[in-house]
PDB file of N, CA, C and O in Angstrom:
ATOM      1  N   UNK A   1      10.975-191.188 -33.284  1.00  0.00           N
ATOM      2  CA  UNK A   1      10.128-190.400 -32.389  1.00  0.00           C
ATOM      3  C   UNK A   1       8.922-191.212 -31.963  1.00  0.00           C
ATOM      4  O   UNK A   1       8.437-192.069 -32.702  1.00  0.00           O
ATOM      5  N   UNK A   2       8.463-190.942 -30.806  1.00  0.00           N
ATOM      6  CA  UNK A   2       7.069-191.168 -30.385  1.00  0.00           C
ATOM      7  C   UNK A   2       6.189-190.026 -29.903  1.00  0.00           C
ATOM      8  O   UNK A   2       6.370-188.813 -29.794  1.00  0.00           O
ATOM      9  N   UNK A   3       4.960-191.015 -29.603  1.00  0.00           N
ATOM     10  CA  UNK A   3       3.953-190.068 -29.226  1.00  0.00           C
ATOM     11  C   UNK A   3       3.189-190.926 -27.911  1.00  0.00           C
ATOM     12  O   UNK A   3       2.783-192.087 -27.924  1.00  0.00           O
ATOM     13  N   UNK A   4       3.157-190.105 -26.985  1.00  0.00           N
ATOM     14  CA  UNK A   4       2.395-190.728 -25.807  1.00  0.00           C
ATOM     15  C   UNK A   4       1.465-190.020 -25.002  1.00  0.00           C
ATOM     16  O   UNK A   4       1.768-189.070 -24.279  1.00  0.00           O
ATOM     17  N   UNK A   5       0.198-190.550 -25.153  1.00  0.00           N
ATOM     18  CA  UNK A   5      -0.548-190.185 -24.920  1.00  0.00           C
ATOM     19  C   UNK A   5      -1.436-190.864 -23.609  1.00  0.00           C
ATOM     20  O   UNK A   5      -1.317-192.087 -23.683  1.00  0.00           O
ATOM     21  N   UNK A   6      -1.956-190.620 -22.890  1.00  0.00           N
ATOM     22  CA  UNK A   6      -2.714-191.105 -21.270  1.00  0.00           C
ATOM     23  C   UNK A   6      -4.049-190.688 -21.406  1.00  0.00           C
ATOM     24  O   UNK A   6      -4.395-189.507 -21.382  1.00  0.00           O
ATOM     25  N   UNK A   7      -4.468-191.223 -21.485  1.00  0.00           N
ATOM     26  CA  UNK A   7      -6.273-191.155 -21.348  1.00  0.00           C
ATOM     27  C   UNK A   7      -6.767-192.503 -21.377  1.00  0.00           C
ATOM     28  O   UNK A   7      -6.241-193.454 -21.955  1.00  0.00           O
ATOM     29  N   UNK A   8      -7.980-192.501 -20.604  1.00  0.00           N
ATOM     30  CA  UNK A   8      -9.231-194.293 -20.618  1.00  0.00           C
ATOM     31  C   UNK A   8      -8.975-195.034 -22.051  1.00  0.00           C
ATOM     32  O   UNK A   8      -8.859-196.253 -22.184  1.00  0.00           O
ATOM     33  N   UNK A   9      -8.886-193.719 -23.472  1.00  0.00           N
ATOM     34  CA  UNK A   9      -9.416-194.400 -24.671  1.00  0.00           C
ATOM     35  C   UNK A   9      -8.271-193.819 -25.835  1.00  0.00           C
ATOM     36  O   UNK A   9      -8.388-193.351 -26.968  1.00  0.00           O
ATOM     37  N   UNK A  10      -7.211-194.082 -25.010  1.00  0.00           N
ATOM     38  CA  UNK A  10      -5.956-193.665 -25.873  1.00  0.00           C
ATOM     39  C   UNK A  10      -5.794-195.050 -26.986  1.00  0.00           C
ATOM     40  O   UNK A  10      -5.708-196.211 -26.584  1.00  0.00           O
ATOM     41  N   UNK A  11      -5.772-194.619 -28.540  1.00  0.00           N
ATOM     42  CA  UNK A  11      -5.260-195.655 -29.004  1.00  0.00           C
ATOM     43  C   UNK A  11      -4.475-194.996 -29.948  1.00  0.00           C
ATOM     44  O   UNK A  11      -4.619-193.857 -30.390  1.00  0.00           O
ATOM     45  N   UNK A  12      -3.591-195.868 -30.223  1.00  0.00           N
ATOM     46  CA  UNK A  12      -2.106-195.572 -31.187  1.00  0.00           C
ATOM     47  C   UNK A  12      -1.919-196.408 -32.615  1.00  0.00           C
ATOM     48  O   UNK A  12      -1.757-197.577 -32.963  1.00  0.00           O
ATOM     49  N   UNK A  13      -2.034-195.141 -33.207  1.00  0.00           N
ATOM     50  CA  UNK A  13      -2.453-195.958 -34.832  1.00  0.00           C
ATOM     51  C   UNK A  13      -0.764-194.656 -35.479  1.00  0.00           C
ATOM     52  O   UNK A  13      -0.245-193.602 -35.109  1.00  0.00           O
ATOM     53  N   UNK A  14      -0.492-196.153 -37.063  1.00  0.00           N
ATOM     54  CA  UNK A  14       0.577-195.713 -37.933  1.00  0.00           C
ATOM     55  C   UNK A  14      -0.338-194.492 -38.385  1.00  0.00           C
ATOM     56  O   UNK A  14      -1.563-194.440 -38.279  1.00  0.00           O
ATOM     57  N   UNK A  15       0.823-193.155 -39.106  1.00  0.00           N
ATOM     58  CA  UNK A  15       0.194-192.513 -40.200  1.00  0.00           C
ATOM     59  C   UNK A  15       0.413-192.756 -40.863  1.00  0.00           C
ATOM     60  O   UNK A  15       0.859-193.903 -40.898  1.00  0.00           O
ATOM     61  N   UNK A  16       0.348-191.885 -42.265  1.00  0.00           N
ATOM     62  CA  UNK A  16       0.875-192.096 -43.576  1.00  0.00           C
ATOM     63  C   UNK A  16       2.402-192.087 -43.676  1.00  0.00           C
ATOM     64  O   UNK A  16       2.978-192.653 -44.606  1.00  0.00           O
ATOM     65  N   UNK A  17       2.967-191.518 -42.825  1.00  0.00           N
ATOM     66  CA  UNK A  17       4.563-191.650 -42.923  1.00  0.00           C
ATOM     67  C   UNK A  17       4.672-192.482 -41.704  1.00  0.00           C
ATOM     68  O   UNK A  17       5.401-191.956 -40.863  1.00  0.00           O
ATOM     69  N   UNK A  18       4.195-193.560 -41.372  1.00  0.00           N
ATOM     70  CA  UNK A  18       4.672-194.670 -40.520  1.00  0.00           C
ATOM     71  C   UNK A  18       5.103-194.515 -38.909  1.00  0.00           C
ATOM     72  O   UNK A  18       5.644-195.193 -38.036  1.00  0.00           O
ATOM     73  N   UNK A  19       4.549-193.263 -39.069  1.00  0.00           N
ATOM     74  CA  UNK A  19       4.657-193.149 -37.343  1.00  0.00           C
ATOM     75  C   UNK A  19       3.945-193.254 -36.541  1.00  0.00           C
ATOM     76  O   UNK A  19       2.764-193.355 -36.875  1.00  0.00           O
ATOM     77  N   UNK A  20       4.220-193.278 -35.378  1.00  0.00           N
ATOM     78  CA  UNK A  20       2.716-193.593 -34.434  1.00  0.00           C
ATOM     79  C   UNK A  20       2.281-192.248 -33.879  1.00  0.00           C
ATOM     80  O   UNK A  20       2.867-191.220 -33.543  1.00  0.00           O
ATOM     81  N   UNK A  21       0.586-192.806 -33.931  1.00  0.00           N
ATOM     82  CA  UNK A  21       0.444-191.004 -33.575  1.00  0.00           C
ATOM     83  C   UNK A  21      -0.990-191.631 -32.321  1.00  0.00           C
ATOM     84  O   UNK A  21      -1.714-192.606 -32.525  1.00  0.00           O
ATOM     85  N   UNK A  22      -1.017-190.998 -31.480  1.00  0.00           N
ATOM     86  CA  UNK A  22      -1.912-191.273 -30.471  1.00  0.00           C
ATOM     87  C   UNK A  22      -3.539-190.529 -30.214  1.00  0.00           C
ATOM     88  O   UNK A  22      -3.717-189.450 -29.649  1.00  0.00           O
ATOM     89  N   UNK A  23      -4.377-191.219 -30.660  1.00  0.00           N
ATOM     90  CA  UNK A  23      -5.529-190.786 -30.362  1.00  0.00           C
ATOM     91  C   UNK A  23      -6.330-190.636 -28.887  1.00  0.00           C
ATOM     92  O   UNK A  23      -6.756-191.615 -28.274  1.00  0.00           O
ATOM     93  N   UNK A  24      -6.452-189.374 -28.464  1.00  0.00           N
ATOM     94  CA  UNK A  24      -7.084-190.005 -27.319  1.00  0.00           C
ATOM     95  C   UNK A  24      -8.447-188.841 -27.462  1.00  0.00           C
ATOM     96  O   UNK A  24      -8.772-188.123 -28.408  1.00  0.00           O
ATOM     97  N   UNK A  25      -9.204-189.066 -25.743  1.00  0.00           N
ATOM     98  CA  UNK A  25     -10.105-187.768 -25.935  1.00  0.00           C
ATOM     99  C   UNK A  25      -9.615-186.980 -24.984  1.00  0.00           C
ATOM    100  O   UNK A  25     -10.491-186.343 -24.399  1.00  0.00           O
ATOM    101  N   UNK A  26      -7.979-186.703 -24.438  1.00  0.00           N
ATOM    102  CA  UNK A  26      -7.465-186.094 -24.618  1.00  0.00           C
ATOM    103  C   UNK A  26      -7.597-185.740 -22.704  1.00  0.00           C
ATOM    104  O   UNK A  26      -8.619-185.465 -22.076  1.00  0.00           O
ATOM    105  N   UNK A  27      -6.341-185.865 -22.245  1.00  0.00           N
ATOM    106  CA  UNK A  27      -6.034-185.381 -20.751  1.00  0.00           C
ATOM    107  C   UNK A  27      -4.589-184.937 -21.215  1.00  0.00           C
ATOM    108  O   UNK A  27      -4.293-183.807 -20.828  1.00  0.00           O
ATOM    109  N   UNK A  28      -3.543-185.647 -22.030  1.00  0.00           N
ATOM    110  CA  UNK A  28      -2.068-184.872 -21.993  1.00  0.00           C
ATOM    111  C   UNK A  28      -1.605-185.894 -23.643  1.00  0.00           C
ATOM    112  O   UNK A  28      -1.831-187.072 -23.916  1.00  0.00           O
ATOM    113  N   UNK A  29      -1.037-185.010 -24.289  1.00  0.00           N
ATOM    114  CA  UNK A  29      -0.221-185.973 -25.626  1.00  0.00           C
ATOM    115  C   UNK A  29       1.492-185.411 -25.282  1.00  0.00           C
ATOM    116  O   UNK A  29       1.769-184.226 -25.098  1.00  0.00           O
ATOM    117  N   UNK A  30       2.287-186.304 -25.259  1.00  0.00           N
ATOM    118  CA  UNK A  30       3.835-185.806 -25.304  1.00  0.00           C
ATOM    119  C   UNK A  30       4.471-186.654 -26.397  1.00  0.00           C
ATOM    120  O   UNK A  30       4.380-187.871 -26.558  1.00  0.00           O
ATOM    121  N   UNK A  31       5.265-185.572 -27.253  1.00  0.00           N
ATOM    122  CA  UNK A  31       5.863-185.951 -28.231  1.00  0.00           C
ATOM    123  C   UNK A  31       7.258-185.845 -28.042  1.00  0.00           C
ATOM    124  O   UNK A  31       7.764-184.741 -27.839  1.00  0.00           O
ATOM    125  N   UNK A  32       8.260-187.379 -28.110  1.00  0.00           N
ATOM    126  CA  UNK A  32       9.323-187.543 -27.162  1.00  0.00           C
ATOM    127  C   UNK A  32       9.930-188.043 -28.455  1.00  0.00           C
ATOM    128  O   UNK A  32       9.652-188.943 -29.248  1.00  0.00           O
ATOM    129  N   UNK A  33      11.014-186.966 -28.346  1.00  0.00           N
ATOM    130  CA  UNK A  33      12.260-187.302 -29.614  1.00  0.00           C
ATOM    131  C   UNK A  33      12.164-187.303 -31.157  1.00  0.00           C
ATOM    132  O   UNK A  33      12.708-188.080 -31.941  1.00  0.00           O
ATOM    133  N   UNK A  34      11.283-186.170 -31.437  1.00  0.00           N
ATOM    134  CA  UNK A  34      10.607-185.933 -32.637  1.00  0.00           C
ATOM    135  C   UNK A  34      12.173-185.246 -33.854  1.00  0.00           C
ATOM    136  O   UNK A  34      11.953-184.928 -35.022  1.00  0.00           O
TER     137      UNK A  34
END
């Protein structure tokens, strides 16, 4: 699965279970094939 996220200050960090999870300050997050 991913996570994609669109914003100026989107950044994409592992979690604790190794997935990527997308930080932003937030215009849209889509979670594709979870």
């Amino acid at each position: 699965s991913s996570i994609w996220a669109v914003d100026g200050l989107t950044r994409s960090v592992p979690n604790s279970n190794g997935r990527m999870i997308s930080k932003s300050s937030s215009l849209f997050t889509r979670d594709n094939g979870t």
